[in-house]
N, C-alpha and C positions, 0 to 999 in steps of 0.2 A: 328816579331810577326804579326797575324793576328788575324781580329774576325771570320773570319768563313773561314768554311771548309769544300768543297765533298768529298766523299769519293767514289771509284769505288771496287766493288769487284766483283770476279769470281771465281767457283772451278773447278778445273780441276784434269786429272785423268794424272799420270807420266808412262811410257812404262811398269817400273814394278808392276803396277798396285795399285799405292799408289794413298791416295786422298791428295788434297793442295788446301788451300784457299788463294786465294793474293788479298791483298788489297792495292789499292794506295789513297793516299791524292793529292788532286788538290787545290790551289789557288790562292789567286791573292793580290801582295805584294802592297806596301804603293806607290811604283813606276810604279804600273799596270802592271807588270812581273808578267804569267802566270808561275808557279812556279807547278813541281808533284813528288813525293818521294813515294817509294815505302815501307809500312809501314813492310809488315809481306809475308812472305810464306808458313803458318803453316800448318803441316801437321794434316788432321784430321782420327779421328777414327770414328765419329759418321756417320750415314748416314745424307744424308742432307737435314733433315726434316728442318722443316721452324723456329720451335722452337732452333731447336740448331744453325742455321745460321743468325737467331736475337742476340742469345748470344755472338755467336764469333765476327763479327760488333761491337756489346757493351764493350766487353771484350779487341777489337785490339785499339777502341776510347779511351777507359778507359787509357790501359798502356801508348797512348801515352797524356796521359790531354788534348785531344779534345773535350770530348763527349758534354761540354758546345758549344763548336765554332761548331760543324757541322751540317750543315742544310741540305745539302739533300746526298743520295745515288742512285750510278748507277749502274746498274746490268743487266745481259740479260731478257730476258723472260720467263724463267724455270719459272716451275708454286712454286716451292719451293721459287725460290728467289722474285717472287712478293708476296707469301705471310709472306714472313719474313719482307720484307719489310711496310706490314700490321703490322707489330709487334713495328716498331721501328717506334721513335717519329720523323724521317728526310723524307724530302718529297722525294717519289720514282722518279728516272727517268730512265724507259728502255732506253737501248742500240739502237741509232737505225742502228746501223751496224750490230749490231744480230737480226733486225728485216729486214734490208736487205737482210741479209742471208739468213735467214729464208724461209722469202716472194718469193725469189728463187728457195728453194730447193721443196718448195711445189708448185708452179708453175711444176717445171720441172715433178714433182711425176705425173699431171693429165694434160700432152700437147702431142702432135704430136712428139714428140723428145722423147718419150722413147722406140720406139723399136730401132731405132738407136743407141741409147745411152747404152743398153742393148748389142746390140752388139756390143759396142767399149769397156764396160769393160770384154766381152769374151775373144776379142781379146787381149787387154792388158794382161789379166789375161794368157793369152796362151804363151805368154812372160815371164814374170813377173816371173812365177814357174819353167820356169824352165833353167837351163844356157844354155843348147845345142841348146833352140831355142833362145834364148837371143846372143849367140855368132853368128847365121846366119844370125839373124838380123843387129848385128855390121857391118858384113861381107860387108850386101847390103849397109849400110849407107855408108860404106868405098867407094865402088864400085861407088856410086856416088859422089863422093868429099863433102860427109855430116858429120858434128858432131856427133862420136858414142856418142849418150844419148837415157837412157833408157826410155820406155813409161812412161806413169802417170795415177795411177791409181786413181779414184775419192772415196774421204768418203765423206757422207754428214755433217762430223761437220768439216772438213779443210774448208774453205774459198778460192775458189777462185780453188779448184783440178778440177770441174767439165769443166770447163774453160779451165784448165792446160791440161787436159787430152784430150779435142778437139785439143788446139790447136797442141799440139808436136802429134798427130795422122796424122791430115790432115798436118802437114811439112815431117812427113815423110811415105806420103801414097805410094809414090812409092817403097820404102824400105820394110814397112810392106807386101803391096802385093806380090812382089817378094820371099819373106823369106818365104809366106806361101805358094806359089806356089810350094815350093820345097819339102812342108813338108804334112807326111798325117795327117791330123784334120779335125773334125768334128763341125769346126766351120762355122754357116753363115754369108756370108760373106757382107760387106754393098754395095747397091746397086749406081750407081749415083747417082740416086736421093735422094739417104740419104744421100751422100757426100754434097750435095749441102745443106741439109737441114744442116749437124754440122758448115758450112759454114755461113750459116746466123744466126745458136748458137752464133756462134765464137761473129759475130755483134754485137750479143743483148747483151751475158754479158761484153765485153769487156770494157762498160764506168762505170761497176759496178764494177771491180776489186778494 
């Protein structure tokens, strides 16, 4: 038993485009054991206005007889979930991993790294779609005694792809170059001095992974 209890919740959208709300409980036992159970995965119907994502919080407390023991909730920074969190009586604490995240991808949206950047999700993307350039690609990585793996393309709500996608680009620049050397596209191509620049990307996010 405990007296009190946080609670983290998140919704997320599943590939076949369903919505789910997960909530975990966190606390800390009579032994000072950090203790977290994952309460519910419910799938919802509603959109997720702030009102109905106060309810379901209430509703996941309620079934499990928390609502008395929980004191505060942790959520990202959707404007929905900080105002739900307006709604309920436990004190809010944003994510700050989603505010890392965040603070990242909007950095990256207004800096010097995005004509670069722009041009590495071409170039992935020039791969990616389709197998006949995806297999010339293998070809090259072969050629050079390199691991076939495929590029990485970046979304800005994965964590950590924007990073991904520099780094497996620049290990395998001399693979990509070659493969496109052979192929006709209408892609532009990165200059050195943009290679140097994903280069000291690579730096910056890499203590942020």
């Amino acid at each position: 038993a405990t007296e009190h209890v946080a609670l983290t919740g998140d919704h997320w959208t599943s590939v076949s485009n369903d919505n789910y709300l997960g909530v975990t409980a966190h606390l800390i036992t009579d032994k000072w054991k950090l203790k977290s159970f994952a309460l519910t995965c419910m799938k919802t119907k509603e959109r997720h206005f702030a009102e109905a994502c106060a309810e379901q919080f209430k509703t996941v407390a309620s079934n499990w007889a928390i609502d008395q023991k929980t004191t505060t909730i942790g959520t990202d920074s959707a404007r929905n979930m900080i105002a739900a969190a307006r709604l309920l009586s436990y004190e809010h604490m944003p994510c700050i991993a989603h505010i890392l995240q965040r603070s990242i991808t909007v950095s990256l949206a207004d800096s010097g790294f995005v004509n670069a950047l722009s041009k590495c999700r071409k170039i992935v993307g020039h791969f990616k779609h389709s197998p006949a350039n995806t297999a010339e690609l293998n070809a090259e990585q072969e050629n050079r005694m390199q691991v076939q793996q495929p590029l990485i393309q970046d979304v800005p709500t994965r964590w950590n792809s924007t990073l991904d996608m520099v780094k497996r680009l620049i290990r395998n620049k001399d693979a990509v170059t070659a493969a496109l050397d052979q192929q006709n596209h209408k892609l532009v191509m990165l200059t050195q001095q943009e290679w140097d620049k994903l280069q000291r990307l690579e730096s910056l996010l890499e203590p942020c992974k």
